[in-house]
C-alpha positions in Angstrom: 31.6 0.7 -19.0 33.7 2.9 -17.3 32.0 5.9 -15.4 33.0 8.0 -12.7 31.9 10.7 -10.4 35.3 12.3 -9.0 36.5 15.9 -8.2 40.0 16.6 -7.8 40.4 20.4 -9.2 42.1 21.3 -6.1 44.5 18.0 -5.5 47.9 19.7 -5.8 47.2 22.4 -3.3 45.3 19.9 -0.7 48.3 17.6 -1.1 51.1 19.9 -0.5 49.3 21.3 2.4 48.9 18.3 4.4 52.2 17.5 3.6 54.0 14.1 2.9 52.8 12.2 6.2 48.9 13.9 5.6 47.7 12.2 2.6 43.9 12.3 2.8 41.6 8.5 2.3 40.7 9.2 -1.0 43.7 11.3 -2.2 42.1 14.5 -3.2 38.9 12.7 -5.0 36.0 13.8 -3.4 32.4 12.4 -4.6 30.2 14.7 -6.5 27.2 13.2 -5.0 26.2 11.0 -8.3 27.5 7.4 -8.5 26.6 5.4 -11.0 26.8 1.8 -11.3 30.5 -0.5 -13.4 27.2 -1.8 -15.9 25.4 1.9 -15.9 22.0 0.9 -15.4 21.4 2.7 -11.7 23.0 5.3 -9.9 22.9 6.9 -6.6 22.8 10.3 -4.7 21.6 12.3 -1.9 18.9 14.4 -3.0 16.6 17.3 -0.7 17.8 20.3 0.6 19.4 21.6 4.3 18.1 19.3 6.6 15.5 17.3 4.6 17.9 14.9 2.3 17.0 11.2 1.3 18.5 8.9 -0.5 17.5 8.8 -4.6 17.9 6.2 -7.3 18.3 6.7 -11.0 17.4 4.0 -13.5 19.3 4.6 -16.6 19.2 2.1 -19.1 15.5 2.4 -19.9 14.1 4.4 -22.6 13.9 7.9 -20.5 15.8 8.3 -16.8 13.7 8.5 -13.8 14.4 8.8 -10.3 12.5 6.9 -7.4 12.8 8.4 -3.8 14.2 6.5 -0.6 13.2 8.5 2.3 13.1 7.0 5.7 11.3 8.0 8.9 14.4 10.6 9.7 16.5 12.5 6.9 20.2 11.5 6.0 23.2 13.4 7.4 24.9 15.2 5.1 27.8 13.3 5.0 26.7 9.9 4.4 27.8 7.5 1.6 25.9 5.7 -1.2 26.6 3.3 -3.5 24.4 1.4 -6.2 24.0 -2.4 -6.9 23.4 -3.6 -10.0 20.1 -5.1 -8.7 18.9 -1.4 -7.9 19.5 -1.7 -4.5 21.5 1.6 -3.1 24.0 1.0 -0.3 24.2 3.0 2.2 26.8 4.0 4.8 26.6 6.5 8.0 28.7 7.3 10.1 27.8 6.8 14.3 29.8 8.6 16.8 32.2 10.3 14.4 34.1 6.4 14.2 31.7 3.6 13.9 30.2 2.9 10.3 27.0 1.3 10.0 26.1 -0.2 6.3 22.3 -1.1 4.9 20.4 -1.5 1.9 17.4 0.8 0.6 14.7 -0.4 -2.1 11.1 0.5 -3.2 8.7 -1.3 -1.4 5.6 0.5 -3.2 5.1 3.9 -1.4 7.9 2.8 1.2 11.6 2.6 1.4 12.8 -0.9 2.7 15.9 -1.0 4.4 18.1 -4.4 5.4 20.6 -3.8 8.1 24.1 -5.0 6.8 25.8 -4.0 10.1 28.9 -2.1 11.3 32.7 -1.5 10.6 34.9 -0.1 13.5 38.5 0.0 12.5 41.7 2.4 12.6 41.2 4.8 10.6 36.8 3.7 10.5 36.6 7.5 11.4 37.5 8.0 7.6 36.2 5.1 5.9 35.2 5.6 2.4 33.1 3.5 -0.4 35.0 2.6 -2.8 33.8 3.0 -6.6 31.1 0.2 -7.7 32.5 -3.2 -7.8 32.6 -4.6 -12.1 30.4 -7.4 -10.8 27.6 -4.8 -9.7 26.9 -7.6 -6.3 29.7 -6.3 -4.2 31.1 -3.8 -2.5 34.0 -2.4 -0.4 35.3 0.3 2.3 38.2 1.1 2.7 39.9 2.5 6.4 43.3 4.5 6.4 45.1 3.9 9.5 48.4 5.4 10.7 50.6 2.9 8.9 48.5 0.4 6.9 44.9 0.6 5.1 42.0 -2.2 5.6 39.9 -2.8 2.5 36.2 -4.4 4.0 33.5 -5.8 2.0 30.5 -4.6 3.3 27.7 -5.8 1.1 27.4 -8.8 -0.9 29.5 -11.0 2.0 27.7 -14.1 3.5 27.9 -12.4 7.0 27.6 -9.0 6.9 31.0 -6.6 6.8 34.1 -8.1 7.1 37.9 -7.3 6.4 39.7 -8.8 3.3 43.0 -7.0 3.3 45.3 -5.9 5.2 48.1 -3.8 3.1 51.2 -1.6 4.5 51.2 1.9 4.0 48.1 4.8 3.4 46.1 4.3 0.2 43.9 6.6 -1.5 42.0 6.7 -4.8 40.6 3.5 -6.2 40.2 2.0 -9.6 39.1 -1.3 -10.8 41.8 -3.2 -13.3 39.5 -6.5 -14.6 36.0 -7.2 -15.2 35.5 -9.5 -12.4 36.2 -7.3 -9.3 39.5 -8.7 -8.2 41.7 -6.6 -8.8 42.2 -3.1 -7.7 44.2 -0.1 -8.2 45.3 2.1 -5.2 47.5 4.8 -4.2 49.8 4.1 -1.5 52.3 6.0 0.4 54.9 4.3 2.3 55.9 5.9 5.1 57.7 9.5 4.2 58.1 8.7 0.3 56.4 9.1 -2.8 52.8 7.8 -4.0 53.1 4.7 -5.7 50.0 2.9 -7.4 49.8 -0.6 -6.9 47.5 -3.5 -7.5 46.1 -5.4 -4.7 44.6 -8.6 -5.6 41.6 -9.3 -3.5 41.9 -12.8 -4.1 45.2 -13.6 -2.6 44.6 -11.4 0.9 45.2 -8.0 -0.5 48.4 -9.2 -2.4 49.9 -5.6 -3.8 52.2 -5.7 -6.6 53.7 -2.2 -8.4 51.5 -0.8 -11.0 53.1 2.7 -11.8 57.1 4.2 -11.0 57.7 7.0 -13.5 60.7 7.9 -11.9 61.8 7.1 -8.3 60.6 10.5 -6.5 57.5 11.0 -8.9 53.7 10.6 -7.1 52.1 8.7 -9.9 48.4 8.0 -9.4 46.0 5.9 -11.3 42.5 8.2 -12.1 41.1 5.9 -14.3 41.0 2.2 -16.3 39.4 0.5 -18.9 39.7 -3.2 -18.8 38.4 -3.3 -22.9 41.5 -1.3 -24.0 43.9 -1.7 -21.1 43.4 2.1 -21.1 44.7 4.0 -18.2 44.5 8.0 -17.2 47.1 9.1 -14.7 48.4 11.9 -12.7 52.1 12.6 -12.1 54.4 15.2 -11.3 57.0 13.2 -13.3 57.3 15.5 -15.4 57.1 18.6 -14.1 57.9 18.1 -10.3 55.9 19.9 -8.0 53.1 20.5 -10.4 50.9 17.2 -11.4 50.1 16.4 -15.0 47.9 14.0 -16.7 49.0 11.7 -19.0 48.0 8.2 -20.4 49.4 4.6 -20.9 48.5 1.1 -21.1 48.1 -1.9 -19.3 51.1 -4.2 -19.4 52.3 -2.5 -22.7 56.6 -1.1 -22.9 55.0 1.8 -23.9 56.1 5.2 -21.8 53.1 7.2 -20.4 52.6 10.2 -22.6 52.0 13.6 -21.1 49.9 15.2 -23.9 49.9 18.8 -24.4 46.8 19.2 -25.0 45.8 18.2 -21.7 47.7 20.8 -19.9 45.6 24.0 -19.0 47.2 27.1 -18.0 44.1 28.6 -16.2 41.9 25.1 -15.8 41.9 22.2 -13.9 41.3 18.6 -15.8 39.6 15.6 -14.7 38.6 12.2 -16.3 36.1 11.1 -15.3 34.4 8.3 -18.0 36.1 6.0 -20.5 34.3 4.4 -23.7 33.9 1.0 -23.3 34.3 -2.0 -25.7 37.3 -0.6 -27.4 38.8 -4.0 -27.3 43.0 -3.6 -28.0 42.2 -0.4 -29.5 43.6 2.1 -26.4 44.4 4.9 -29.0 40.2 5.0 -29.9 38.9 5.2 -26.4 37.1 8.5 -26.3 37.8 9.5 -22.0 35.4 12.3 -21.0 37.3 15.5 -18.6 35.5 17.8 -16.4 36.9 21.4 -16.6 37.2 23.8 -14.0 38.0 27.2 -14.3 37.4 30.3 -12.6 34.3 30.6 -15.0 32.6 27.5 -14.1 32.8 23.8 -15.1 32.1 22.1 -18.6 33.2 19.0 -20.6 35.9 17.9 -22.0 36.1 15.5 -24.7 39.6 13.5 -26.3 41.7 10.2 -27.6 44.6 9.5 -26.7 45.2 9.5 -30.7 44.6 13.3 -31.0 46.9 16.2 -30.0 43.3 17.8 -29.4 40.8 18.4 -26.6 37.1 19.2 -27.3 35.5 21.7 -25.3 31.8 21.0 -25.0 29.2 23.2 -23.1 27.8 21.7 -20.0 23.9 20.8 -19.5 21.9 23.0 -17.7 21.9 21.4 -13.9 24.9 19.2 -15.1 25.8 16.4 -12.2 29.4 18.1 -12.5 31.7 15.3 -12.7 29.4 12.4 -13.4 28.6 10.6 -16.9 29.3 7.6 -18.8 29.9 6.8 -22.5 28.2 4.6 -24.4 30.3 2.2 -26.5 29.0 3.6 -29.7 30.5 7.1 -28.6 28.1 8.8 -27.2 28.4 10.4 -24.2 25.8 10.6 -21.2 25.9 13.4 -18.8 22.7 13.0 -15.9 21.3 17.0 -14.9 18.5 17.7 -12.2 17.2 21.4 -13.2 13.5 22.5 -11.4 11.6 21.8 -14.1 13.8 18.5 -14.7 14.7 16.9 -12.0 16.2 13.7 -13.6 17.8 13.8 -17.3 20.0 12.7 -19.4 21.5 14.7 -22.1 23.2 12.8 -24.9 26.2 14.5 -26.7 28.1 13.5 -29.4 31.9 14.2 -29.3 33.0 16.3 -31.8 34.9 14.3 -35.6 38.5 13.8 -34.2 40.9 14.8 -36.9 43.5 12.3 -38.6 46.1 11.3 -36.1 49.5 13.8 -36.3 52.7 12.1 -36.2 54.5 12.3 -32.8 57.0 15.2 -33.4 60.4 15.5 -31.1 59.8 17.6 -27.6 62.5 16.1 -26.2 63.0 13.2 -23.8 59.5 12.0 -21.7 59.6 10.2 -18.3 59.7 6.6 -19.5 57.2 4.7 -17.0 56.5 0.5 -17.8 53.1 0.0 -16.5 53.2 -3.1 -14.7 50.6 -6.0 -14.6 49.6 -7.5 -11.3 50.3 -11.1 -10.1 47.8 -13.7 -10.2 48.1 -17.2 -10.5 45.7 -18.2 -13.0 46.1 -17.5 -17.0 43.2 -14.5 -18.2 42.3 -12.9 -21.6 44.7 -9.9 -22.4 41.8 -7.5 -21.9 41.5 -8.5 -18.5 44.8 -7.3 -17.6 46.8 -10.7 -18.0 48.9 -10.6 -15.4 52.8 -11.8 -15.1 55.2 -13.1 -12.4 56.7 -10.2 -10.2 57.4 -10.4 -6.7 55.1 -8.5 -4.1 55.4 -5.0 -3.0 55.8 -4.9 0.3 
């Protein structure tokens, strides 16, 4: 199940302002607040007002939503991190003296909040350490610090000794996107030194080995948004094809295929941004319905498409909408979570809209040809896993 809670409407501006040596940890996605877990049973988010926020946890997979409290004896800074487990336990990171991260876990205790210290990451770049997206196997999870020229990745929960580096890898990353089912292997976006974003694959197994992933052309920034390890499915932005201005576009894991830069997913006056995948569309890429926030001067509401349409369904929002955060079911029905007064914790449940019969592909002249590239591992895997063949490391 692929579900995200990301925000990038304004990642072309913030990244030609800070310039080619200014990439911000994270690349331009900044959490909505609402996290939900790889299997979609819990999420997380910092709930309260001004000074007065605690941490709050979302059951989802029961019959109706509800949210359970996880206050402490002092309120939560504004800026700190959470992250769901898959055994409802919410991870969560603060940061002490503007470098030093400290990591524990919160869970109901009856009327209390327990907490279990997990202990403390200082590291180049620890002053801008950020949680990386839930882990597939719902038991681990990572950081990841963006020094001056290379980018740790720590796992901070679900280690035998509390937080502790596993990579190492050249370069500034940013974004992050899980490729397999197992938590192995994951998608970043690195910059090497002056030149363009690249997305590789760093296999978490082999020391943070990082092999290619996207090059639609040589000066392109090609970032990976989202994946679906199902379908092989994956959403990206690139200014391949119009340079200077990002696009979105689609391709698929390990397939000769070029990424396609649909039409229909080009706004004039909105900004577009994935941000859930159906799941269990084994081999099938072309049926995976992927869910789009929309931002416009006018607000935000939902997007719906497949990458076998030349058509995006606009959908109104939910009153009190988590903007940004939802999952699909693999039936096709997608999940959006909404806090409103007089609901504080819902789910609304829409259906996407009949897609019409599939047009053929007319001429529109020549696309940026891009060969997504599988990841080195040294162990045989199903296809839908992202089987991975022999290239040599980048970098």
């Amino acid at each position: 199940m692929t579900a995200c809670a990301i925000e990038t409407t304004a990642e072309d501006d913030d990244r030609r302002d800070a310039g080619r040596g200014g990439e911000r940890p994270g690349g331009a996605a900044r959490p909505t607040g609402f996290t939900i877990t790889a299997n979609g049973a819990y999420a997380a988010r910092l709930a309260g007002a001004g000074n007065a926020l605690y941490a709050e946890r979302w059951t989802l997979d029961g019959p109706e939503p509800y949210a359970v409290p996880l206050p402490l004896g002092q309120p939560e800074e504004p800026g700190t991190q959470l992250l769901p487990l898959a055994d409802g336990r919410v991870l969560v990171a603060r940061r002490v003296d503007g470098r030093r991260n400290t990591f524990s876990l919160l869970y109901p205790t009856g009327p209390a909040t327990g907490e279990l210290q997990l202990g403390a990451v200082e590291a180049p770049g620890s002053e801008r350490l950020v949680l990386l997206p839930p882990s597939p196997d719902g038991i681990c999870a990572y950081a990841m610090c963006v020094g001056p020229d290379t980018t740790t990745l720590w796992l901070v929960a679900g280690g035998a000794f509390g937080p502790e580096q596993v990579a190492e890898i050249k370069g500034r990353c940013s974004g992050g996107v899980w490729l397999d089912r197992t938590g192995r292997i994951l998608a970043l976006d690195r910059r090497l030194d002056d030149g363009p974003v690249k997305a590789v694959a760093v296999d978490l197994e082999r020391g943070g080995e990082a092999t290619p992933l996207l090059q639609i052309t040589e000066e392109s920034d090609d970032r990976l948004l989202l994946a679906d390890p199902d379908s092989g499915l994956l959403l990206i932005r690139s200014d391949a094809p119009s340079p200077g201005h990002d696009r979105l576009g689609w391709g698929v894991l390990g397939s000769l295929r070029p990424v396609r830069f649909p039409e229909c997913l080009r706004l004039d006056d909105a900004a577009l941004t994935p941000f859930a995948v159906q799941p269990g569309q084994v081999l099938m890429p072309e049926s995976c319905a992927v869910a789009l926030r929309i931002d416009a001067a006018g607000g935000s509401w939902v997007g719906t498409w497949q990458p076998s349409s030349r058509r995006l369904g606009q959908l109104a929002a939910p009153a009190g909408w988590l903007a940004g955060a939802g999952l699909w079911t693999a039936g096709g029905v997608l999940r959006l979570p909404y806090a409103t007064a007089g609901a504080p914790c819902g789910l609304a449940d829409v259906e996407a809209p009949p897609e019409p019969e599939p047009e053929p592909e007319r001429a529109a002249g020549p696309e940026p040809v891009a060969v997504v590239e599988e990841p080195r591992v040294c162990r045989p895997v199903p296809l839908r896993e992202a089987p991975l063949t022999d290239r040599k490391p980048a970098g």
